[in-house]
N, C-alpha and C positions, 0 to 999 in steps of 0.2 A: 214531215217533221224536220226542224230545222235543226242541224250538227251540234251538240255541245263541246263533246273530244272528239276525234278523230286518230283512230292510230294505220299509219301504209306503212304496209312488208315492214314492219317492224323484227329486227332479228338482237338477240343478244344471246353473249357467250361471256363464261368464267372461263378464261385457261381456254382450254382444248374443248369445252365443253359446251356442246350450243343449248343452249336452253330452251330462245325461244327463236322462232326463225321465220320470215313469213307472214308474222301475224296480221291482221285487220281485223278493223274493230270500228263500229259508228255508236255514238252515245248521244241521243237525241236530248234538246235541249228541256233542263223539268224530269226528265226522264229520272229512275231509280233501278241501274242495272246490277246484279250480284258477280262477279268473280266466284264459281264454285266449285272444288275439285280437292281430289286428296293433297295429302302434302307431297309438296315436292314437285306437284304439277305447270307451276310458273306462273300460279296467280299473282302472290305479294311479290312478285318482279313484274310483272307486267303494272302493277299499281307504279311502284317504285319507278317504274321509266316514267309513268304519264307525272307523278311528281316532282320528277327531275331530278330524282336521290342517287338514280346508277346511270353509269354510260351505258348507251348503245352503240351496237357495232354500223346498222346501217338503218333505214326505216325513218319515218317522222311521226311526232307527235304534234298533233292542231289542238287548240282550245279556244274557244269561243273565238272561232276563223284567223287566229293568230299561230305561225307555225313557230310555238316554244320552243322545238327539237334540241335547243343549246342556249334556253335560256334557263339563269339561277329559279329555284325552285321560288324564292323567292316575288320572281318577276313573273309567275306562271296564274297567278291569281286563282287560288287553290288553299283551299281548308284542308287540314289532314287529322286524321285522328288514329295513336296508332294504339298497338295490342299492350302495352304498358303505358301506366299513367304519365311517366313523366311528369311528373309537376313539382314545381320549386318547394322544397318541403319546408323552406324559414319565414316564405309568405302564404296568405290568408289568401282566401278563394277568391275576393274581389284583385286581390293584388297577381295574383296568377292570371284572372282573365282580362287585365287591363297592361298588363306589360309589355304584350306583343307590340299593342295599340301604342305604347308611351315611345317604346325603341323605333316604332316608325314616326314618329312626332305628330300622330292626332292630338287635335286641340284637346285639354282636360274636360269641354263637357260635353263634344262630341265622344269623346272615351268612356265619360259614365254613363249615359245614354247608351251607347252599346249596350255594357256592361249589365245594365238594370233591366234591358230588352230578353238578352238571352238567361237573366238570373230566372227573370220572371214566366221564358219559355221553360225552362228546364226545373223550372221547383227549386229555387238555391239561395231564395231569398233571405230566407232564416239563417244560412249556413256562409254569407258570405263574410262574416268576420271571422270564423274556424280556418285553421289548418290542418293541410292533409292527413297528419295524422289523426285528427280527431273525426276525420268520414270514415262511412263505410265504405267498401270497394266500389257499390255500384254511385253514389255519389260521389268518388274521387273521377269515377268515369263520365258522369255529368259535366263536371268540370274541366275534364279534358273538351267532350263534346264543344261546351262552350264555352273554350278557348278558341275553336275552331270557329263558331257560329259569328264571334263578335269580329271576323274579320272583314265580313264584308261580301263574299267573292260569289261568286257564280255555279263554282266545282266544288264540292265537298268527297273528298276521299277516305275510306273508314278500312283500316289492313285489322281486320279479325277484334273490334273492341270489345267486344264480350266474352271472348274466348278464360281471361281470367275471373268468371264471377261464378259462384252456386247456380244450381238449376231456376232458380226461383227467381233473382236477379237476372238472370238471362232473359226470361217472358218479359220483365216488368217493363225492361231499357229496351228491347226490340220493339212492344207497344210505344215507349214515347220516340224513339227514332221514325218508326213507320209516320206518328203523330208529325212531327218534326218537319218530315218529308210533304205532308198536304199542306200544313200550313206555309210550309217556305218556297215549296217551287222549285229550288234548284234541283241542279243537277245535282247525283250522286252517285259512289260507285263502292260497290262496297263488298269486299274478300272475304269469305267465309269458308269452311269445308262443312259446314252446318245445315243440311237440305231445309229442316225446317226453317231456317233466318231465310235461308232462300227463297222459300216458296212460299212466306207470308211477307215477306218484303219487297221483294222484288215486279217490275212493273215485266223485265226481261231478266234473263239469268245464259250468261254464257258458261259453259259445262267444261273445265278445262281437264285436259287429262296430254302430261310429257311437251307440256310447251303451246300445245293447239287448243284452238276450240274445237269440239268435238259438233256442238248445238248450242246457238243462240235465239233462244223464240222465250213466249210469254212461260210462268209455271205450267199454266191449266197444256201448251203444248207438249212442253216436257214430261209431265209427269203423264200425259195420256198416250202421247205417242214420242216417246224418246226414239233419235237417228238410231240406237244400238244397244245393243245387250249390256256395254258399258254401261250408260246412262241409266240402263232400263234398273240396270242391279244397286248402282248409287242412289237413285233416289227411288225413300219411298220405305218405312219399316214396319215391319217385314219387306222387303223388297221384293221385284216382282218375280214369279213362280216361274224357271225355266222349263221346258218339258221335251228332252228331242225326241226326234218323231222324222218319219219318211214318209213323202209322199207317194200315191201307189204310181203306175207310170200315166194312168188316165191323170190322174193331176185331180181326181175326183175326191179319195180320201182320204186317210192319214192314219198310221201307226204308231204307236207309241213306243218307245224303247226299254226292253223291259217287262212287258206285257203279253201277253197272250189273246189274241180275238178281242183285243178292243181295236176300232177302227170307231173315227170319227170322221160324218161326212162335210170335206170342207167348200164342195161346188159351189156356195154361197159365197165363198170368197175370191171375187175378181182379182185381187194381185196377184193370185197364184196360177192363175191361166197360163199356160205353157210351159209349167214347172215339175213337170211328170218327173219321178224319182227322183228327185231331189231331196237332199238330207237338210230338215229347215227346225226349227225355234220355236213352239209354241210359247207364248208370253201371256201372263196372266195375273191381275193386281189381285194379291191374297185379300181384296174388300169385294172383287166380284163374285168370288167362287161361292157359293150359297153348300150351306150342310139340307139335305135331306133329299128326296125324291123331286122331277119336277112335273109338269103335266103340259110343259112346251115342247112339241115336238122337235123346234130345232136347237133346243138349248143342247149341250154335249155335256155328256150321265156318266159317272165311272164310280166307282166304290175303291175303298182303302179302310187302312187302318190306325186308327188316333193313336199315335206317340207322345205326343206331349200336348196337356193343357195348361194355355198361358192366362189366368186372370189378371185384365190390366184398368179394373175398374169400371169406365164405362164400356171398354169392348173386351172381348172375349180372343184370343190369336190361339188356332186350333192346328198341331200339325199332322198330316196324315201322313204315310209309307202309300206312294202309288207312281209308277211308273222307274221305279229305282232310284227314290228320290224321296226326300222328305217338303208336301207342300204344304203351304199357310194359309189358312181358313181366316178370318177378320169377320166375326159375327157382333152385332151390339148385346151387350147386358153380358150376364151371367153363363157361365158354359151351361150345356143341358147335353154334354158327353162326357166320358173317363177315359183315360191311357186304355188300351187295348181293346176300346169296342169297335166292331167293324161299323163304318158307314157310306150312305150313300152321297154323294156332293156333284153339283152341279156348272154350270156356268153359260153365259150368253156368248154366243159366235160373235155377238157385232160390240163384244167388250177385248176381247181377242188380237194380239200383235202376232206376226209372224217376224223371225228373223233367220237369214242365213246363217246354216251352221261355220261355215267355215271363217265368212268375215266377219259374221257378227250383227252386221248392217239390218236395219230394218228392211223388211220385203216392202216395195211401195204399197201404200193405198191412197183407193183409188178415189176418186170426188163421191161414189155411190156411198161409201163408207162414212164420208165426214162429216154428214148430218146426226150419225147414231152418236157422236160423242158431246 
């Protein structure tokens, strides 16, 4: 795949404060990669340097095989779109998406050409004589969008645009960006703390947490085998079920914490080969866990007790008390249990993460295991 940005040993600091240090980063050309992590974590700074809005202390940024590192955001050939509208509130939407174009002196019908291109990508044809005060928010954010669309460029950068709209406007604009993204081709890069924007937009999703990437792979990697209990607990809600647990010193089968005479056998799992007594991580997506009895001999069988039923429409999110812990059941339709009934629940070995307790880190698996996901 051929580079679109490019970031090496990128570091930056406020004051005393490093933020981000080290970083690398490849963004394949076409590609649609997420920035995603809590706040604070050094996503919308890592954008901000590839747009050329903040200094960096050492490191460079490439775009489209040109190294920018110290050129005006301008000269960097980049669309942005930020987390407020900004938009001129005494001009009309046609005059907000053509003004960029007029201050760099595109011809007048090379400019409404744009103009009429991205009206008509974004739905804004009706709306291009209004001003902003007379849109709704997710239409004032269209017209951001495509302010950014009609420039032309190769990179499109998006720092959290959704972030100010109702639930409902959040779905509609994430479906016409995702839209947006097949039909245009570019590149794009886009900062969220949002897992869902993430994991239905995103072609790759880098995981950031204190300045680092933690994991950059596809969603379906991340959310089935995240590097660590981090990632494992970020995405994903309910997020996934911790459960510690020690191995016996055979490295054959495992104890739960908490418990009395449950032992599950986990010989089936090669990454744990030579792991005798070690104190490790069962991980488990509250959609694999099954409620009721099973008739698989090697599924792993425990019983608890329902604490709380969550009705969420089409699924059902059940939590049980089991192993000193409260865990989350994910059934579709309707609950067919109440708070305080005992039950029995289920799960498959080869739906199963392990992680060490101490760092956190995913246990390897191994090539045997990566055809069951």
């Amino acid at each position: 795949m051929q580079t679109s940005v490019a970031i090496k040993d990128l570091a930056i600091e406020f004051g005393a404060v490093k933020v981000i240090e080290k970083l690398d980063l490849d963004v394949g050309r076409g590609e649609f990669v997420v920035l995603l992590g809590p706040s604070g974590c050094g996503k919308s700074t890592l954008l901000n340097a590839i747009a050329g809005l903040i200094d960096i202390v050492d490191g460079e940024v490439w775009i489209s095989d040109k190294n920018v590192t110290w050129s005006e955001p301008k000269d960097r050939g980049i669309g942005m779109v930020f987390q407020s509208y900004a938009l001129y509130p005494q001009m009309s939407v046609r005059q907000n998406l053509s003004f960029g174009l007029k201050v760099a002196g595109l011809p007048r019908d090379e400019t409404e050409k744009r103009v009429g291109k991205a009206a008509a990508m974004l739905q804004l044809e009706a709306l291009l004589d209004r001003k902003p005060s007379e849109l709704s928010g997710g239409q004032r954010q269209r017209v951001a969008i495509g302010r950014a669309l009609v420039r032309n460029v190769d990179v499109f950068l998006f720092d959290e645009p959704l972030s100010n709209l109702d639930a409902k406007l959040r779905n509609e604009l994430r479906v016409e960006i995702k839209r947006l993204h097949q039909e245009l081709g570019n590149t794009m890069i886009y900062v969220t703390h949002d897992q869902i924007e993430a994991l239905t937009l995103a072609d790759r999703i880098a995981v950031m947490r204190k300045g680092i990437i933690e994991q950059f792979s596809t969603p379906h990697e991340i959310y089935h085998r995240p590097a660590n209990t981090f990632i494992a607990g970020f995405i994903g809600s309910p997020t996934m079920n911790f459960i510690d647990g020690k191995l016996t010193e055979a490295g054959s089968s495992m104890t739960f914490s908490g418990t009395e005479g449950v032992s599950f056998d986990v010989s089936r799992h090669p990454e744990l080969a030579g792991s005798g007594g070690r104190d490790v991580i069962l991980g488990i997506r509250p959609e694999h866990m099954v409620l009721g009895e099973s008739t698989d001999p090697e599924a792993y069988k425990a019983k608890g007790k329902v604490s709380v039923v969550e009705p969420m429409g089409a699924d059902t999110v059940i939590w049980v008390d089991f192993a000193g812990g409260m865990r989350a059941i994910r059934m579709s339709g309707d609950p067919t249990v109440s708070a305080g009934d005992s039950v029995d629940f289920h799960f498959p070995p080869e739906r199963v993460g392990f992680f060490d307790q101490q760092s956190g880190v995913r246990i390897r698996i191994t090539a045997y295991l990566r055809h069951l996901y």
